[in-house]
C-alpha positions in Angstrom: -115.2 -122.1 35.8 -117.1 -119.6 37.9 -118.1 -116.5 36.3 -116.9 -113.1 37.2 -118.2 -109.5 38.2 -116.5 -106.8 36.0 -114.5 -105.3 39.1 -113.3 -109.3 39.0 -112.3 -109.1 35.6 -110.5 -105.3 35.6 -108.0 -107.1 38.6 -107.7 -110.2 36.7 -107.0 -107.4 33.5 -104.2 -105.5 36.1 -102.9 -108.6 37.4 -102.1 -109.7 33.4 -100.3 -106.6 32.9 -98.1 -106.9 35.9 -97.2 -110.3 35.2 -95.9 -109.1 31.3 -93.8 -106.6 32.9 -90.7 -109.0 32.1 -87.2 -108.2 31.0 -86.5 -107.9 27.5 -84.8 -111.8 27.9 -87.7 -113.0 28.8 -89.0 -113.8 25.3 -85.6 -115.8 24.3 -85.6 -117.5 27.7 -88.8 -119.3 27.4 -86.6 -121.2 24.3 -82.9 -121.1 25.1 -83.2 -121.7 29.3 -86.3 -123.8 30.0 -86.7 -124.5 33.9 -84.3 -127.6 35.3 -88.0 -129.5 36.2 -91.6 -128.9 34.8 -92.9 -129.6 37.4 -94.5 -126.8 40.0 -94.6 -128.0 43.5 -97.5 -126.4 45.7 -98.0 -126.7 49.6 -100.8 -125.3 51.3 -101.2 -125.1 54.7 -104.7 -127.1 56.0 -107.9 -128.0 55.1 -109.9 -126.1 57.6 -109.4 -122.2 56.9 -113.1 -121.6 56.1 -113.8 -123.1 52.6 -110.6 -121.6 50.5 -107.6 -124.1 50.1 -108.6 -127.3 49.4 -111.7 -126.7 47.5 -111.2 -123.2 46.3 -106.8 -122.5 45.8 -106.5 -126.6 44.7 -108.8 -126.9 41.8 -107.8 -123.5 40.7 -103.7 -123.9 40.3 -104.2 -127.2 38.9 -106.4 -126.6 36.4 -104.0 -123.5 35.6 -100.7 -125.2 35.4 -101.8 -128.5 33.7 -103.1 -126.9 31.2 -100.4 -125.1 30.7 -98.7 -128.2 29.9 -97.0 -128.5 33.4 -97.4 -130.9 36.4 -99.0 -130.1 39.5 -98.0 -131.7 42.7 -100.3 -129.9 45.3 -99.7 -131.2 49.0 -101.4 -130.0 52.4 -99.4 -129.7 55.7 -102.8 -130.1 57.8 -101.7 -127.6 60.0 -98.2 -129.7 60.9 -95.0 -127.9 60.2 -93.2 -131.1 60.7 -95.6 -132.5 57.6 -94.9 -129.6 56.0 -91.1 -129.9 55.5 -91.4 -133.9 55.1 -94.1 -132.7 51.9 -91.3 -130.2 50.9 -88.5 -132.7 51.0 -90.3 -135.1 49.4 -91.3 -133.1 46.6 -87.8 -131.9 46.1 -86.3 -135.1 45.9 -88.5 -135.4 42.6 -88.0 -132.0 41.0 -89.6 -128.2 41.2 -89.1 -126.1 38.7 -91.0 -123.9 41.1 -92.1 -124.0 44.2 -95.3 -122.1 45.5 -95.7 -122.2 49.2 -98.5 -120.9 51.7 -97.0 -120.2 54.8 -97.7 -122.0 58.3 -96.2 -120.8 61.4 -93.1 -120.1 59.7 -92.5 -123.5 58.1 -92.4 -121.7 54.6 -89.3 -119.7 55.9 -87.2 -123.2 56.1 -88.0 -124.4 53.3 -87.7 -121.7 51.2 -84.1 -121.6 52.5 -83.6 -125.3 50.8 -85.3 -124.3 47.8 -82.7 -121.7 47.4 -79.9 -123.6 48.0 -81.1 -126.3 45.2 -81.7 -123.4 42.7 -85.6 -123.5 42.9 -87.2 -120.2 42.4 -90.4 -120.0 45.1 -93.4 -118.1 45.7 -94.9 -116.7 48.3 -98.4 -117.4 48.3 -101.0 -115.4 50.0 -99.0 -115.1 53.0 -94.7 -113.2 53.0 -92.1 -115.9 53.7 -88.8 -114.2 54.3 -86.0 -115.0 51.5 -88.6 -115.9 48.9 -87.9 -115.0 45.2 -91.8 -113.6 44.8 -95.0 -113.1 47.0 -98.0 -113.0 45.4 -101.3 -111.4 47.5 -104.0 -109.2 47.8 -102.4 -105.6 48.9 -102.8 -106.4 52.4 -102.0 -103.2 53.8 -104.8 -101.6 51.8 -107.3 -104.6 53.0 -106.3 -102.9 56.5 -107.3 -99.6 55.4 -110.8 -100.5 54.0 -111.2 -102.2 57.9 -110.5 -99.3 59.6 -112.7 -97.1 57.0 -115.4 -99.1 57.7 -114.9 -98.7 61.4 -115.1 -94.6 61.0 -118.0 -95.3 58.2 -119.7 -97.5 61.0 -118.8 -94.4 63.9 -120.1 -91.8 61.3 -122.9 -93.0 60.5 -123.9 -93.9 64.3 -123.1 -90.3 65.0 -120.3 -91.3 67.2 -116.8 -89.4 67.0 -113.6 -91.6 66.6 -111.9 -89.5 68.5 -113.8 -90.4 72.2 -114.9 -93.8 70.7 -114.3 -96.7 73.1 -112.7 -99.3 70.1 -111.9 -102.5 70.5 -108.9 -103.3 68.7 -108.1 -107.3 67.7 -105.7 -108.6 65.0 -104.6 -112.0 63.4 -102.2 -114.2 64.8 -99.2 -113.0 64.9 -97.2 -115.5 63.4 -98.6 -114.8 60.2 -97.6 -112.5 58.3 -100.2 -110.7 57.2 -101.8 -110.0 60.4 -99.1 -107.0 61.1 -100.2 -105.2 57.6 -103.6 -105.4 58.0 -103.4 -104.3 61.7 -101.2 -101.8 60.7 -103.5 -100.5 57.3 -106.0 -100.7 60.0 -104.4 -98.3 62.7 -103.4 -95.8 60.2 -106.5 -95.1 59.5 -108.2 -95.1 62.7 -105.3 -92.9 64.4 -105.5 -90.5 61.2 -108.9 -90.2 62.6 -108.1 -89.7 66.0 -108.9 -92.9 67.5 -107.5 -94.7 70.1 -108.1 -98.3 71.5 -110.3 -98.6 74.2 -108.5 -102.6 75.1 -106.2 -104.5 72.7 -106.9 -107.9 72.4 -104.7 -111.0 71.9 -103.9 -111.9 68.0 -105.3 -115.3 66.8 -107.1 -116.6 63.9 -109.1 -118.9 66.2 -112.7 -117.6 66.4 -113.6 -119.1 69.9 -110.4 -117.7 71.3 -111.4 -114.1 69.2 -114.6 -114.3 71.2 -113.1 -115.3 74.9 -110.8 -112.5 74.4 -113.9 -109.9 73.6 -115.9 -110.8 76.8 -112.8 -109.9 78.7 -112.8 -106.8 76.6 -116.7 -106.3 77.4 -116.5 -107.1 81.1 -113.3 -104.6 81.2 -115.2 -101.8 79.6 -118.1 -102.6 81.3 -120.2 -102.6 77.9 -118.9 -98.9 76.5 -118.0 -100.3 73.7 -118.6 -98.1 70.4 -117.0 -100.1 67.7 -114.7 -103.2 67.0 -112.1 -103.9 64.5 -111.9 -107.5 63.9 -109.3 -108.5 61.6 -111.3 -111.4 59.8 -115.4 -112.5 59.3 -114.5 -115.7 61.7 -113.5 -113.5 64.4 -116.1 -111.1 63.8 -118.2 -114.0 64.0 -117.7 -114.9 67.0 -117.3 -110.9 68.5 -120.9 -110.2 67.2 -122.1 -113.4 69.0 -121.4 -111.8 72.5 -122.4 -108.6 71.4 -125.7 -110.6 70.5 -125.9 -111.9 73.8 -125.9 -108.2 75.9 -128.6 -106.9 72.8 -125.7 -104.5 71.0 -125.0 -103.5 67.6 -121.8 -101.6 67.2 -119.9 -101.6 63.8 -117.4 -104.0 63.3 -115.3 -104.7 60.9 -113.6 -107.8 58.7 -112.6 -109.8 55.9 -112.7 -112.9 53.6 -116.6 -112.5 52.4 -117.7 -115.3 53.8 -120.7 -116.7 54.3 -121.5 -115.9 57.7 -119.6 -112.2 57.4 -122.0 -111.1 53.9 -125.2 -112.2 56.5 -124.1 -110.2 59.5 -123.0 -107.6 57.0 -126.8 -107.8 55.6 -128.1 -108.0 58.9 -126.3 -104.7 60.1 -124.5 -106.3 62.4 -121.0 -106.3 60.7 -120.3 -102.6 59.0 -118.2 -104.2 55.6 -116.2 -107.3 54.6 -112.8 -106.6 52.7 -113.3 -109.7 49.8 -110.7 -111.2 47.5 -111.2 -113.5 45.2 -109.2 -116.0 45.6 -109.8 -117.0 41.9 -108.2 -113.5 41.0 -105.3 -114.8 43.5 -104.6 -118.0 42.2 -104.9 -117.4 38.4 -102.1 -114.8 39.2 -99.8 -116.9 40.9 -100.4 -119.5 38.3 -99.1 -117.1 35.2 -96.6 -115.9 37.5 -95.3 -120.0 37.9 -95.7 -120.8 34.5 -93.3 -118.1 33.3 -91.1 -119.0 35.7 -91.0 -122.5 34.5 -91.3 -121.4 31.2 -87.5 -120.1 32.1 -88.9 -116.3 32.2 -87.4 -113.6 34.6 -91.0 -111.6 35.6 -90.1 -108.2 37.4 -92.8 -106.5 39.0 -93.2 -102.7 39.7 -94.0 -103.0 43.8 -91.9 -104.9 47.0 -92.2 -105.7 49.9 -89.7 -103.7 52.9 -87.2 -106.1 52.2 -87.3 -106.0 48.7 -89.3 -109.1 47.4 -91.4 -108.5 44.5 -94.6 -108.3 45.3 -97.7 -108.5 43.1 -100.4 -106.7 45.3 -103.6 -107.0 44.1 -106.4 -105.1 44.8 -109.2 -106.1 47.6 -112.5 -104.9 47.4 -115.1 -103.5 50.3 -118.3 -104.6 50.4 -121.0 -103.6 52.5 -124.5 -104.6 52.3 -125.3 -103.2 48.9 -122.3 -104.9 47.3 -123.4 -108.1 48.5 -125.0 -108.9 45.7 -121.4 -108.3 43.3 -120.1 -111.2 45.5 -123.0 -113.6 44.4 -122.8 -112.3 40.7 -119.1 -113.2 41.0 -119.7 -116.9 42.0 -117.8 -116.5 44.8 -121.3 -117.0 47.3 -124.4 -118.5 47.2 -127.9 -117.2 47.4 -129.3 -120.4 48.8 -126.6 -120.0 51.5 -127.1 -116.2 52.2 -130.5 -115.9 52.0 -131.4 -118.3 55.2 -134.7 -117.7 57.4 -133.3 -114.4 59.2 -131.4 -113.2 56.5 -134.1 -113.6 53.5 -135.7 -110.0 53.8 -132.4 -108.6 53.7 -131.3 -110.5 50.8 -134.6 -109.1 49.1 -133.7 -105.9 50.0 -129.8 -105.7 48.4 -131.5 -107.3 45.1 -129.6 -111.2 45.6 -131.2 -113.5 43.7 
């Protein structure tokens, strides 16, 4: 199990808390009303979002649950919504006693719907699905926040004001359905502020389509370009690439801690990274599952517009000084931060 900085612990301390917040059945339940299966059925959404589901989310849930005494089926869609409801289907034809679903493209939203209808309790995992009995995330409208901080950090300490700034402004696809609260966390800030954007860009995940969409940004502006909030790492990625290329170094923002967003955030080149755990993320989901197959009724204290309970926990901004918490927390590597061009900096910031 990796090990865990003590802002790690204190959230996986909160998220404890919120999960206990049950009503005053819940005790009796877990005896006189177990779950109709015991069997929690998972599906996440691909194998290629950075490094997170497969060998980060997987491991993590089914260690969790199995030894909690339950099963584990844990299926990928690979990007396929078709897959995805066969996977669903499949694994309802055998039992859930709860389902745990990662949105893709919608395909949660359907299925969800058939979980209903069979009496399946399901949550929302990481990313809203409209009907679902739970969602479980990081408080994504705060993660939006701490992006558009950092872009008015990044303006202050440039000595630029936000208010004549030319900003780029980008944001996730919009078919997921987080991209809206970051963007929105994001805006509020940045218009509290008095900023404006300078272009909008197309939402995507996609990083090589994140940078086509900033060199028509940069040829539009003509290169007046004073900051850039970019709603992930990858995306930054691929922003500060082209910035590279015409020799500038604006702040930009993102999320995820990754490995390539902690260098450029070491390297100056990226203003902060919003980072959550996704340990922290799936060891709530898991208590939250296991009550719920334990025949439990959890009731949490925050929802979502439409109602959904919604455990929201807290992200955490890093910039280059908090680099090193990320490390400490096992959640990057110092081997794969501290490359050639990045060593000096990882001397710097203390990472070992």
């Amino acid at each position: 199990m990796r090990s865990f900085s003590k802002i790690s612990l204190s959230i996986l301390a909160v998220s404890a808390l919120a999960l206990t917040a049950c009503s005053s059945k819940s005790d009796t339940a877990a005896t006189s009303a177990p779950a109709v299966a015991k069997r929690a059925c998972i599906i996440l959404p691909d194998a290629d979002s950075g490094t997170r589901w497969e060998p980060g989310d997987r491991p993590a849930l089914e260690a969790a649950l199995t030894a909690a005494g339950f099963e584990a089926d844990i299926q990928n869609a690979q990007s396929d919504t078709a897959k995805y409801a066969t996977i669903a289907d499949q694994q309802m034809s055998k039992g859930c006693g709860v389902m745990l679903l990662v949105d893709f493209q919608g395909a949660g939203v359907a299925v969800t719907t058939k979980a209903k209808a069979a009496g399946i309790p399901v949550i929302a995992y990481d990313r809203p699905i409209a009907g679902a009995d739970y969602y479980v995330s990081f408080d994504n409208t705060r993660v939006g926040e701490m992006q558009g901080q950092s872009i008015l950090d990044g303006l202050a300490a440039a000595g630029k004001d936000p208010k004549t700034a030319s900003i780029v402004y980008s944001a996730g696809d919009p078919a997921d359905g987080n991209a809206k609260m970051f963007y929105d966390g994001a805006v509020s800030v940045l218009t509290a502020a008095g900023a404006k954007s300078a272009f909008d860009m197309a939402g995507t995940w996609d990083g090589p389509t994140a940078g086509t969409e900033f060199e028509q940004a940069f040829t539009k502006l003509k290169g007046k370009i004073d900051a850039v909030l970019a709603p992930n790492d990858n995306n930054a990625a691929n922003i500060i690439t082209i910035l590279d290329k015409n020799g500038l170094t604006v702040p930009v923002s993102g999320q995820d801690a990754s490995t390539a967003g902690l260098q450029n955030v070491l390297l100056g080149k990226q203003t902060a990274t919003v980072y959550k755990p996704f340990t922290v993320e799936a060891d709530a989901a898991s208590k939250l599952a296991i009550q719920i197959l334990n025949g439990e009724k959890p009731t949490m204290a925050k929802t979502l517009d439409d109602g959904t309970p919604f455990l929201a926990l807290d992200p955490i901004l890093v910039g280059a000084d908090k680099v090193k918490d990320v490390v400490a927390a096992g959640d990057a590597k110092a081997a794969d931060l501290c490359t050639a061009d990045v060593a000096a900096a990882c001397t710097k910031y203390g990472i070992q």
